[in-house]
PDBQT receptor file of N, H, CA, C and O in Angstrom, charges set to zero:
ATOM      1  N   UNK A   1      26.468 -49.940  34.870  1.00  0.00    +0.000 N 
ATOM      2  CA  UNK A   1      26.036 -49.260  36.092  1.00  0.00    +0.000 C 
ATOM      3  C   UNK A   1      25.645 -47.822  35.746  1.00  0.00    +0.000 C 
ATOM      4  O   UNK A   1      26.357 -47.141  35.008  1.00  0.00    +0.000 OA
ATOM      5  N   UNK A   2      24.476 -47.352  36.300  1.00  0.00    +0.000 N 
ATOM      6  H   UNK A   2      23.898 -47.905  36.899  1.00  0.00    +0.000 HD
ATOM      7  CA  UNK A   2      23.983 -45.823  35.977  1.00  0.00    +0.000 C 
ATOM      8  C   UNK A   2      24.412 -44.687  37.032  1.00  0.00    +0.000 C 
ATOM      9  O   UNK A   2      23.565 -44.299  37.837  1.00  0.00    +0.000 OA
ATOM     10  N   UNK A   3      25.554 -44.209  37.043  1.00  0.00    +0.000 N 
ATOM     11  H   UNK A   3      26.242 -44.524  36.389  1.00  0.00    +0.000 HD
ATOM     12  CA  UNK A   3      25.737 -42.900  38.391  1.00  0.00    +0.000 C 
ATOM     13  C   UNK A   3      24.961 -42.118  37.491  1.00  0.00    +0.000 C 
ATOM     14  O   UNK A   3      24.609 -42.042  36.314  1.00  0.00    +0.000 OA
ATOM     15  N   UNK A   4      24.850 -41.499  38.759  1.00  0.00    +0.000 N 
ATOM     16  H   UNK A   4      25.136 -41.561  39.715  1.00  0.00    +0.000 HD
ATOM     17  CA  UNK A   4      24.693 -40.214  38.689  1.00  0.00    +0.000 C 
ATOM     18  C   UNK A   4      25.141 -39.069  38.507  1.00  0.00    +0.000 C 
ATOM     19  O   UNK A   4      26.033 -38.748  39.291  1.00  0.00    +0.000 OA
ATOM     20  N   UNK A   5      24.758 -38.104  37.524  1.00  0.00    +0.000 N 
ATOM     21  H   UNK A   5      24.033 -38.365  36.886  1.00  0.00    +0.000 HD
ATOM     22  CA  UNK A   5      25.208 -37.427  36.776  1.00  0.00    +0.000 C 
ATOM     23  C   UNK A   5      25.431 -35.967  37.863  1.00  0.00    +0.000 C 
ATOM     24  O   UNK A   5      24.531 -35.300  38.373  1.00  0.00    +0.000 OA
ATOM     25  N   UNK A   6      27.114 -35.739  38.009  1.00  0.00    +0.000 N 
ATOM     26  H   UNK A   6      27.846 -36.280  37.594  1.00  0.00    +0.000 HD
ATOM     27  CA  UNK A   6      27.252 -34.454  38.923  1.00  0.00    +0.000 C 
ATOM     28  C   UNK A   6      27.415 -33.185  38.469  1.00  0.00    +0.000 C 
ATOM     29  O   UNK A   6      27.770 -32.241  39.175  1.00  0.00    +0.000 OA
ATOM     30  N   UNK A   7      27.038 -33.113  36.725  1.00  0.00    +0.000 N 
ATOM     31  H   UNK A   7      26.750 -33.880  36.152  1.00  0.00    +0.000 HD
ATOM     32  CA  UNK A   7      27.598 -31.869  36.160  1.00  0.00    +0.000 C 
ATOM     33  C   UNK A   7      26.186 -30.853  36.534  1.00  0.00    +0.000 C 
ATOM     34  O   UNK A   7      26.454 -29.651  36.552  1.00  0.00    +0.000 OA
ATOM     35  N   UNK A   8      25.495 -31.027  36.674  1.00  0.00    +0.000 N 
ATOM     36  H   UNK A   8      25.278 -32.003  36.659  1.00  0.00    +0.000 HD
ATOM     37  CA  UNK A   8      24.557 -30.434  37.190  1.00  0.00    +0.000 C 
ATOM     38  C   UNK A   8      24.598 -29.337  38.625  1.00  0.00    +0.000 C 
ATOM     39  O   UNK A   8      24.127 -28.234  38.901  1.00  0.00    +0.000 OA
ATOM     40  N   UNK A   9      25.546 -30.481  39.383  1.00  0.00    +0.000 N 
ATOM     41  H   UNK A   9      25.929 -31.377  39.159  1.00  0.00    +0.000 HD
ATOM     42  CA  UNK A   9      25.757 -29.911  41.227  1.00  0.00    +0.000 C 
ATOM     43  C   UNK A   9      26.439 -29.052  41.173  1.00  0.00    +0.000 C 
ATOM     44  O   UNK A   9      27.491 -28.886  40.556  1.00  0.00    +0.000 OA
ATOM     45  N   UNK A  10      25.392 -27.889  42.399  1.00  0.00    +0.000 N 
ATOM     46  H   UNK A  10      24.538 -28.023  42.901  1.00  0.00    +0.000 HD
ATOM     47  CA  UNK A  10      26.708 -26.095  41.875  1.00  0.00    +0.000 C 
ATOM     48  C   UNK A  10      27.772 -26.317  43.083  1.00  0.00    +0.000 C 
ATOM     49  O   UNK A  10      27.466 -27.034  44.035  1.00  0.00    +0.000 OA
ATOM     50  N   UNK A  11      28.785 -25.799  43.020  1.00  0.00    +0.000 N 
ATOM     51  H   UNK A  11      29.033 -25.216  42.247  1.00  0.00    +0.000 HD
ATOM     52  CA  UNK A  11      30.139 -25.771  43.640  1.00  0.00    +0.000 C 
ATOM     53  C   UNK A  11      29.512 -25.207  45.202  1.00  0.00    +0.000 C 
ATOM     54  O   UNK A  11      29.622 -25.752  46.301  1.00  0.00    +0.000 OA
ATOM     55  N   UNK A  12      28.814 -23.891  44.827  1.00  0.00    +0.000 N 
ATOM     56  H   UNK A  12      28.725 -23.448  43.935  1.00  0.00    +0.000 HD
ATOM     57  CA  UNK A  12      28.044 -23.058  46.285  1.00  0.00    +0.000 C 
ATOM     58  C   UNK A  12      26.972 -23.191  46.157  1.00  0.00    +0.000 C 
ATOM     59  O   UNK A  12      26.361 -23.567  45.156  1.00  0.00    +0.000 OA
ATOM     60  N   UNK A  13      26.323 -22.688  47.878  1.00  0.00    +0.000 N 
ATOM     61  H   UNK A  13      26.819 -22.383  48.691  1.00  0.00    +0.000 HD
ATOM     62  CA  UNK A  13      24.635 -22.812  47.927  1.00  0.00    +0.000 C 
ATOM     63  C   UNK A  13      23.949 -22.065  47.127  1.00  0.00    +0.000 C 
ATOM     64  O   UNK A  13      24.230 -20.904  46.833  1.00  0.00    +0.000 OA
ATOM     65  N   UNK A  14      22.913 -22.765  46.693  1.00  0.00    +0.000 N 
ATOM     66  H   UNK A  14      22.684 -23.708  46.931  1.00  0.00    +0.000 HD
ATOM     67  CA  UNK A  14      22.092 -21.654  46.007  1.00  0.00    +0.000 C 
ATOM     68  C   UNK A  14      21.422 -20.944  46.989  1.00  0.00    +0.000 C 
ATOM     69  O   UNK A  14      20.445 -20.605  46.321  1.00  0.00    +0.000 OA
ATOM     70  N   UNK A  15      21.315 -20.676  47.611  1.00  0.00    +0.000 N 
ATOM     71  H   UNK A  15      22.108 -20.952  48.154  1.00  0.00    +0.000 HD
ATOM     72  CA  UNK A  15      19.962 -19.894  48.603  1.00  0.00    +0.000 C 
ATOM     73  C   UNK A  15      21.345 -18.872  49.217  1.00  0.00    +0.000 C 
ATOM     74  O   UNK A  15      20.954 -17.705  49.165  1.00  0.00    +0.000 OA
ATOM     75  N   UNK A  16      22.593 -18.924  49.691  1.00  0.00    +0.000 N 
ATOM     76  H   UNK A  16      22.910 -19.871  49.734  1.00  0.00    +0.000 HD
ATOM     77  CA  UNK A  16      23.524 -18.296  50.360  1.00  0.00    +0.000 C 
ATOM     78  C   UNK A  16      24.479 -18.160  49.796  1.00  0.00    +0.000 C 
ATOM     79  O   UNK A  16      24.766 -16.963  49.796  1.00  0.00    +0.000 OA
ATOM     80  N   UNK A  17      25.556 -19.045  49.009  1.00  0.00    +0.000 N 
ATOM     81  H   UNK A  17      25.323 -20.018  49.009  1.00  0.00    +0.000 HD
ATOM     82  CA  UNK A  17      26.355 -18.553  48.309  1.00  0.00    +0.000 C 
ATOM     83  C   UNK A  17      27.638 -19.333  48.893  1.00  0.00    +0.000 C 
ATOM     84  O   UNK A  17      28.755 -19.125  48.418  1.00  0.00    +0.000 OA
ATOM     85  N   UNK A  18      27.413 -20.272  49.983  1.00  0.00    +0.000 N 
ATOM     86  H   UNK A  18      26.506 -20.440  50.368  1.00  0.00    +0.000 HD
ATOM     87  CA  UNK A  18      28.393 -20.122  50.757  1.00  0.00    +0.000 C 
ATOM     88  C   UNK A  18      28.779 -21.778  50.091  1.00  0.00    +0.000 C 
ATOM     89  O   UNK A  18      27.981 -22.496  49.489  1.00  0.00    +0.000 OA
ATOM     90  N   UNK A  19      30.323 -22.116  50.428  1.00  0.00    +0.000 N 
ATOM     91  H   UNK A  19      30.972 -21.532  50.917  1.00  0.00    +0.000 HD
ATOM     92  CA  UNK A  19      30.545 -23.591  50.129  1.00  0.00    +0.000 C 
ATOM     93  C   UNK A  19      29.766 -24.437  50.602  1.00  0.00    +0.000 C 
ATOM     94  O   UNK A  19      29.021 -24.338  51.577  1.00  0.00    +0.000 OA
ATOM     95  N   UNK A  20      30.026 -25.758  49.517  1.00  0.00    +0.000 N 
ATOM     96  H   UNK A  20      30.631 -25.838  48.725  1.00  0.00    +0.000 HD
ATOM     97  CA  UNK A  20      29.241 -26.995  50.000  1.00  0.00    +0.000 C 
ATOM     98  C   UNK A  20      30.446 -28.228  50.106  1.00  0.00    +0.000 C 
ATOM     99  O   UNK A  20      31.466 -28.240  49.418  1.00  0.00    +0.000 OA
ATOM    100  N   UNK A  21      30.213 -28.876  50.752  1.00  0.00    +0.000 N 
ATOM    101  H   UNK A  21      29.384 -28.866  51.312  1.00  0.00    +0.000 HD
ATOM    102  CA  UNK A  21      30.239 -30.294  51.096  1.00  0.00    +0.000 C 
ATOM    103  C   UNK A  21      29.750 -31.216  51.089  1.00  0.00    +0.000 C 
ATOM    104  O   UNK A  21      28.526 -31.264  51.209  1.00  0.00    +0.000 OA
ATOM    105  N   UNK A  22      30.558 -32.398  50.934  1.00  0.00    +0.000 N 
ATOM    106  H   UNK A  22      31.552 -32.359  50.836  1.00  0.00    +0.000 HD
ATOM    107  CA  UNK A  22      29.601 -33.535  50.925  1.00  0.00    +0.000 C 
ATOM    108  C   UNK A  22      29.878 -34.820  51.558  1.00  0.00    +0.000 C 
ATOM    109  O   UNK A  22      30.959 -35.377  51.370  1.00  0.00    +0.000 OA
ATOM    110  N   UNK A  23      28.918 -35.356  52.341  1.00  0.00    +0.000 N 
ATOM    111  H   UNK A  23      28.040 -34.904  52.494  1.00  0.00    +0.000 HD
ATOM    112  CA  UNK A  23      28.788 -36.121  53.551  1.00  0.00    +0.000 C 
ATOM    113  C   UNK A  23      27.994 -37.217  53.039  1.00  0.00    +0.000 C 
ATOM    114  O   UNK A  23      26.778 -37.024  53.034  1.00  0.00    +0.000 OA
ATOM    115  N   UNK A  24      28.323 -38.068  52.708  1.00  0.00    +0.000 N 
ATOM    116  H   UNK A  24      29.311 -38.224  52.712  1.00  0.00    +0.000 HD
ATOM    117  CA  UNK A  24      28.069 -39.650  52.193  1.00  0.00    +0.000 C 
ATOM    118  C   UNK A  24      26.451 -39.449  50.612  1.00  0.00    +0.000 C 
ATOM    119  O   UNK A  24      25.330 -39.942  50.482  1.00  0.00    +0.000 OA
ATOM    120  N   UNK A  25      27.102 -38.706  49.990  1.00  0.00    +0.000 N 
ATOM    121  H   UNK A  25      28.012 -38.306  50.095  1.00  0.00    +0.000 HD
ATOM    122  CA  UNK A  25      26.525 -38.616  49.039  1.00  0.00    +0.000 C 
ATOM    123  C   UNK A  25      25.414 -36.804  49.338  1.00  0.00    +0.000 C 
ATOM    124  O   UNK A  25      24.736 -36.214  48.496  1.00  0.00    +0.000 OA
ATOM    125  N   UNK A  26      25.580 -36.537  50.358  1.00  0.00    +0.000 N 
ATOM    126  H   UNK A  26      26.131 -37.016  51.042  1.00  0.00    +0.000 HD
ATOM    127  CA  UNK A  26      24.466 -35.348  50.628  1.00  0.00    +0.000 C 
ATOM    128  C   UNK A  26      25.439 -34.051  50.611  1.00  0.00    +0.000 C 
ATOM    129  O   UNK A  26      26.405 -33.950  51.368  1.00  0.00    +0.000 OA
ATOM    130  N   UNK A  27      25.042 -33.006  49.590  1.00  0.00    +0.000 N 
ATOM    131  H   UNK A  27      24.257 -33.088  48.976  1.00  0.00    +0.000 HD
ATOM    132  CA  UNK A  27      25.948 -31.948  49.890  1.00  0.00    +0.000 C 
ATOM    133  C   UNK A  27      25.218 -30.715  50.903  1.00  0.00    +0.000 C 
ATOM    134  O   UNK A  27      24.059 -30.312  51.000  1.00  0.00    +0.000 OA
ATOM    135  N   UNK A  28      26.176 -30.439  51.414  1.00  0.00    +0.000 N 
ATOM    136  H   UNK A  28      27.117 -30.767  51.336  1.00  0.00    +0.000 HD
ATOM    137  CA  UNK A  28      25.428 -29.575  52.733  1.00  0.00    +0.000 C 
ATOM    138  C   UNK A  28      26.356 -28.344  52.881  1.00  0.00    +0.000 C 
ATOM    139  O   UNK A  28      27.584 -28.439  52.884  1.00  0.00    +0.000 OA
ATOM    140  N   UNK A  29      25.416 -26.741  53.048  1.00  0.00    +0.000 N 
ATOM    141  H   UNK A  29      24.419 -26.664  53.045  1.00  0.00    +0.000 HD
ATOM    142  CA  UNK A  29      26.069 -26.023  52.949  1.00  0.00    +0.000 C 
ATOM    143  C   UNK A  29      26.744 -25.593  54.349  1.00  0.00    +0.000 C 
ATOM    144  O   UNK A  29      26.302 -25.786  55.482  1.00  0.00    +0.000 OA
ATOM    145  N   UNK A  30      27.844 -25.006  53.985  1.00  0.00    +0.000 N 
ATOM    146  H   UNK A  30      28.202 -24.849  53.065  1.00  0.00    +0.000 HD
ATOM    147  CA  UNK A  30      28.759 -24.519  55.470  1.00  0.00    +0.000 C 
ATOM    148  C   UNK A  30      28.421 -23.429  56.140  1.00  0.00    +0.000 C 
ATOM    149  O   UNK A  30      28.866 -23.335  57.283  1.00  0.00    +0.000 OA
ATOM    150  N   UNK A  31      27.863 -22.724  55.797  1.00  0.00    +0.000 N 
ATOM    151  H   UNK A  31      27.501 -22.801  54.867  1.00  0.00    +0.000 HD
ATOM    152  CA  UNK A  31      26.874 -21.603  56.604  1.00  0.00    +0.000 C 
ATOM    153  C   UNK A  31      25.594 -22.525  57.659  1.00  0.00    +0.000 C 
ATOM    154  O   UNK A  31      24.533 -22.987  57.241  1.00  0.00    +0.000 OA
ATOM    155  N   UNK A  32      26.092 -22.579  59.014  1.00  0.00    +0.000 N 
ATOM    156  H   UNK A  32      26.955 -22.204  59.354  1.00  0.00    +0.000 HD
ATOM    157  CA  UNK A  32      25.156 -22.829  59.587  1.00  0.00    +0.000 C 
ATOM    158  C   UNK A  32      23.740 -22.201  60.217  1.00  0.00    +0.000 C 
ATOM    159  O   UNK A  32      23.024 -22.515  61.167  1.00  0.00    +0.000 OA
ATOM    160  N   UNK A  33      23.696 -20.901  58.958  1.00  0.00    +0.000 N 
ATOM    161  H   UNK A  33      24.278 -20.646  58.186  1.00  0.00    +0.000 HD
ATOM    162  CA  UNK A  33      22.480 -20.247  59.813  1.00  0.00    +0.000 C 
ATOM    163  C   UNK A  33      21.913 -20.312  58.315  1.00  0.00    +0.000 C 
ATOM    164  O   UNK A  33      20.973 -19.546  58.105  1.00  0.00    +0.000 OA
ATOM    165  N   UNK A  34      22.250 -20.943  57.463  1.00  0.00    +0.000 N 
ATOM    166  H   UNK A  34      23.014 -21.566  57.635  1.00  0.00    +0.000 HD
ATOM    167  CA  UNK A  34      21.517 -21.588  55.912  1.00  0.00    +0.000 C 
ATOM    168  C   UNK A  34      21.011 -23.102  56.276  1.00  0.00    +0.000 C 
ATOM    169  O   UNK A  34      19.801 -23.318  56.334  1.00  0.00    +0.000 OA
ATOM    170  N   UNK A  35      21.995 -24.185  56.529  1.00  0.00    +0.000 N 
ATOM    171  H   UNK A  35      22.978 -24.010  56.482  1.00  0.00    +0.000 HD
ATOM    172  CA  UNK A  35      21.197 -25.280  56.749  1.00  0.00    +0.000 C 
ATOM    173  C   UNK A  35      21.003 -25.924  55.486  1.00  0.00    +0.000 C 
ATOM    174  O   UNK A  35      20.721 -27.121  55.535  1.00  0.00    +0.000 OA
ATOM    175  N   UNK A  36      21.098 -25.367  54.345  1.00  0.00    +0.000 N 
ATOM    176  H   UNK A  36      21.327 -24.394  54.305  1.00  0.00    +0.000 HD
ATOM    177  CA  UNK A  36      20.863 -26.013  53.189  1.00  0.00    +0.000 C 
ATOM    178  C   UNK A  36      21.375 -27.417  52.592  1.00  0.00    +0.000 C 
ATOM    179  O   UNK A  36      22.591 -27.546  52.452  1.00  0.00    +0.000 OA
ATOM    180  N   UNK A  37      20.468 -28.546  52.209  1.00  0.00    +0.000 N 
ATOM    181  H   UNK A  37      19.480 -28.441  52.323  1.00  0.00    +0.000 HD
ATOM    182  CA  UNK A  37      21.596 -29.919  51.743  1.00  0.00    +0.000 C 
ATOM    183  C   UNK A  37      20.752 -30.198  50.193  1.00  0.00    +0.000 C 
ATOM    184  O   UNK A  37      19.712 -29.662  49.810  1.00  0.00    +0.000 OA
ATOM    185  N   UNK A  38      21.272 -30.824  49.762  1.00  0.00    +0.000 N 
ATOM    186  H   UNK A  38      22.117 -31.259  50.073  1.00  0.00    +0.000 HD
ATOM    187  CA  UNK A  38      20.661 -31.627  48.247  1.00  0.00    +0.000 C 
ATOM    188  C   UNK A  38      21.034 -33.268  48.558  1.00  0.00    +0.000 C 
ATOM    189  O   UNK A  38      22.207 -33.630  48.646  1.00  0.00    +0.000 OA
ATOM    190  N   UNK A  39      20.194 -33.960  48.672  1.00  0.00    +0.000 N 
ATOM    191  H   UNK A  39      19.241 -33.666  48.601  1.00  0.00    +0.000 HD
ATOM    192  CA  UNK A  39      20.062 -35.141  48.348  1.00  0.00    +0.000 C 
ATOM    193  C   UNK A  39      19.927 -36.128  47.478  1.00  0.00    +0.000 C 
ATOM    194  O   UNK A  39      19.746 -37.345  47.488  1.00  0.00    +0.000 OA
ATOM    195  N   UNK A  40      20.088 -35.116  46.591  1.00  0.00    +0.000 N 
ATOM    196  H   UNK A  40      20.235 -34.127  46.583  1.00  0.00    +0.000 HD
ATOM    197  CA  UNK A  40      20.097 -36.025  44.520  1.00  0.00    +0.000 C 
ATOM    198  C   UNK A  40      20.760 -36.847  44.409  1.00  0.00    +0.000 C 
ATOM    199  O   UNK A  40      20.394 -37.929  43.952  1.00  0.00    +0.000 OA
ATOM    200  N   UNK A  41      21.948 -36.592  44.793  1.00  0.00    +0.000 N 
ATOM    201  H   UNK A  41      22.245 -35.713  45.165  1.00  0.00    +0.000 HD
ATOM    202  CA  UNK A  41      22.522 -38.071  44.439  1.00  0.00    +0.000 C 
ATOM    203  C   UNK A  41      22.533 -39.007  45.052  1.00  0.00    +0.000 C 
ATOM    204  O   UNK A  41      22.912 -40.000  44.430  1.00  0.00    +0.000 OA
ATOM    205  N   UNK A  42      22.260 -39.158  46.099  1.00  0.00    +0.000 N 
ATOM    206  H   UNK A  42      21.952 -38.352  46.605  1.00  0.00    +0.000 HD
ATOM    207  CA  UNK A  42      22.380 -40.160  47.089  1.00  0.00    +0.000 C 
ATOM    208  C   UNK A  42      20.734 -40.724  46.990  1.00  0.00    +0.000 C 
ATOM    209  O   UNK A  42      20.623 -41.918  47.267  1.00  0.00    +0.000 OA
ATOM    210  N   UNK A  43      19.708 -40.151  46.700  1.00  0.00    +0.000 N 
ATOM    211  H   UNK A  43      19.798 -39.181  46.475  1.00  0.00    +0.000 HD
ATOM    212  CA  UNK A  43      18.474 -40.914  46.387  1.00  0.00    +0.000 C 
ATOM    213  C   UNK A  43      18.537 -41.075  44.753  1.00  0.00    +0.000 C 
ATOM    214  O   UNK A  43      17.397 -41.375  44.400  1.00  0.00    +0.000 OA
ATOM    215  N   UNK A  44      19.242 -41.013  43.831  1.00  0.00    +0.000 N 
ATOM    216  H   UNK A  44      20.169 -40.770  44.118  1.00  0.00    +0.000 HD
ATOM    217  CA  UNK A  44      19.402 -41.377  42.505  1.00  0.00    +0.000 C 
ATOM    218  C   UNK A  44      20.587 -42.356  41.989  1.00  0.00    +0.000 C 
ATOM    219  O   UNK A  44      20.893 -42.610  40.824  1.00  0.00    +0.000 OA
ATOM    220  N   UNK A  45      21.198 -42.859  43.261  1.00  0.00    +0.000 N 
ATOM    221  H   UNK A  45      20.949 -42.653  44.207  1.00  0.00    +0.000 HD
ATOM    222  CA  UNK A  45      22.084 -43.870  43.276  1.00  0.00    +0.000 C 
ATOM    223  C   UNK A  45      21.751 -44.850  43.666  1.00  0.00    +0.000 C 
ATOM    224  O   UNK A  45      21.833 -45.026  44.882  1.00  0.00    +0.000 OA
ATOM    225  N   UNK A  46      21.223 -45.933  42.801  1.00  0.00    +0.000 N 
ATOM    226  H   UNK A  46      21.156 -45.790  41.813  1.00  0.00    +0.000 HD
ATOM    227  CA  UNK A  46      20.755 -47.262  42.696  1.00  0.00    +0.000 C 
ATOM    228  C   UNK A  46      21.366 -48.754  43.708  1.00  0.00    +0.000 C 
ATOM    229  O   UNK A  46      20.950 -49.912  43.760  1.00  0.00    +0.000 OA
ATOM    230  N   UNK A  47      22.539 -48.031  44.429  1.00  0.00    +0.000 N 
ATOM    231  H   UNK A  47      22.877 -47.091  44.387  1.00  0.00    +0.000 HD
ATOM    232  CA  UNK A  47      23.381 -48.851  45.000  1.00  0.00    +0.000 C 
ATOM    233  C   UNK A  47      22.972 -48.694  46.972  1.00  0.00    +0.000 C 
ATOM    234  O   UNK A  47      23.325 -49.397  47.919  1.00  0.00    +0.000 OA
ATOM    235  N   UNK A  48      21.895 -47.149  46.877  1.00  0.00    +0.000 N 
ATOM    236  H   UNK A  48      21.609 -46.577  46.108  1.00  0.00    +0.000 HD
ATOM    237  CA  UNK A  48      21.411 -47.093  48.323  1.00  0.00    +0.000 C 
ATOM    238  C   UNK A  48      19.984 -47.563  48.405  1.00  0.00    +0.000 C 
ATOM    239  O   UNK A  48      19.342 -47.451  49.450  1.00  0.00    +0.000 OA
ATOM    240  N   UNK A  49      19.595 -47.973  47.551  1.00  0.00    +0.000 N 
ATOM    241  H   UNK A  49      20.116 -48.064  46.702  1.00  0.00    +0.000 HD
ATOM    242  CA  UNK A  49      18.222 -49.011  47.552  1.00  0.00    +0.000 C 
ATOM    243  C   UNK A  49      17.969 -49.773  48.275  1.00  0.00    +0.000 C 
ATOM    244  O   UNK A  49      16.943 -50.439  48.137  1.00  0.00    +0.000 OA
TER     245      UNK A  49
């Protein structure tokens, strides 16, 4: 099986700085006047096809 590789994903937002989370594969930042998410892994995981 191929995961996806998380050493890459930063701990905080890049654009704000502020923590992230993550909500069924999407990390999303906690500053709601940023809005920021990454979707890499969850479209590079072969199992949401």
């Amino acid at each position: 099986m191929n995961n996806p590789s998380h050493k890459d994903c930063p701990a905080f937002c890049p654009l704000c700085g502020a923590d992230l989370y993550n909500v069924d594969q999407t990390c999303v930042c906690k500053n709601p006047k940023c809005n920021w998410s990454c979707t890499r892994c969850r479209d590079e995981d072969p199992e949401n096809d």
